[in-house]
C-alpha positions, -999 to +999 in steps of 0.1 A: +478-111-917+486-086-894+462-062-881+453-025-893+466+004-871+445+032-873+454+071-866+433+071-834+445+038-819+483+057-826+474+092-820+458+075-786+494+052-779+514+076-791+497+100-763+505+079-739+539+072-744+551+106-749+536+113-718+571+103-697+587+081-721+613+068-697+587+057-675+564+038-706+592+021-718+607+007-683+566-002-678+565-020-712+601-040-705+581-052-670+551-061-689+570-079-716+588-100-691+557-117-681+533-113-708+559-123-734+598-132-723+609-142-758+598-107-778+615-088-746+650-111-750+652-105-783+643-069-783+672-066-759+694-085-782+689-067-812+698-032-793+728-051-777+740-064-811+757-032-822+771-008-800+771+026-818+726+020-819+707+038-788+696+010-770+673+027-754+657+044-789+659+007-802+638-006-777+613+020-779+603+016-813+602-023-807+578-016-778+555+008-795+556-016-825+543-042-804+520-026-783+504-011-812+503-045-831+489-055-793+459-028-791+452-035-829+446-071-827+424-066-799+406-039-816+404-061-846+389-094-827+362-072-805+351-067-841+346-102-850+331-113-822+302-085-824 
């Protein structure tokens, strides 16, 4: 099951993010390469598959999905464990 994203955890990412967008997303592509290569590959994929899609939109929501999903299931196992 996956975990619950609250309105702070996203009004707190989605703070971040908008921030310098640009910046967060080339950031998150770096992070994704080491943390998790597969997720980055195939977010790249997806935006490659078809060119009339922003690539760069694509991958944006594909970051902020995952990051959120990220920060949530953090949030969620600092709550088991206490």
């Amino acid at each position: 099951m996956l975990p619950i994203i609250t309105e702070e955890l996203s009004s707190e990412v989605f703070g971040e993010v908008f921030q310098d967008v640009q910046s967060w997303r080339k950031n998150m592509v770096q992070y994704l390469k080491e943390e998790n290569p597969e997720i980055n590959s195939a977010i790249l994929e997806v935006a490659k598959y078809d060119e009339s899609i922003d690539l760069k939109a694509v991958a944006l929501g594909a970051y902020l999905s995952y990051r959120l999903l990220e920060l949530a299931t953090e949030n969620d196992n600092l709550t088991i464990e206490a």
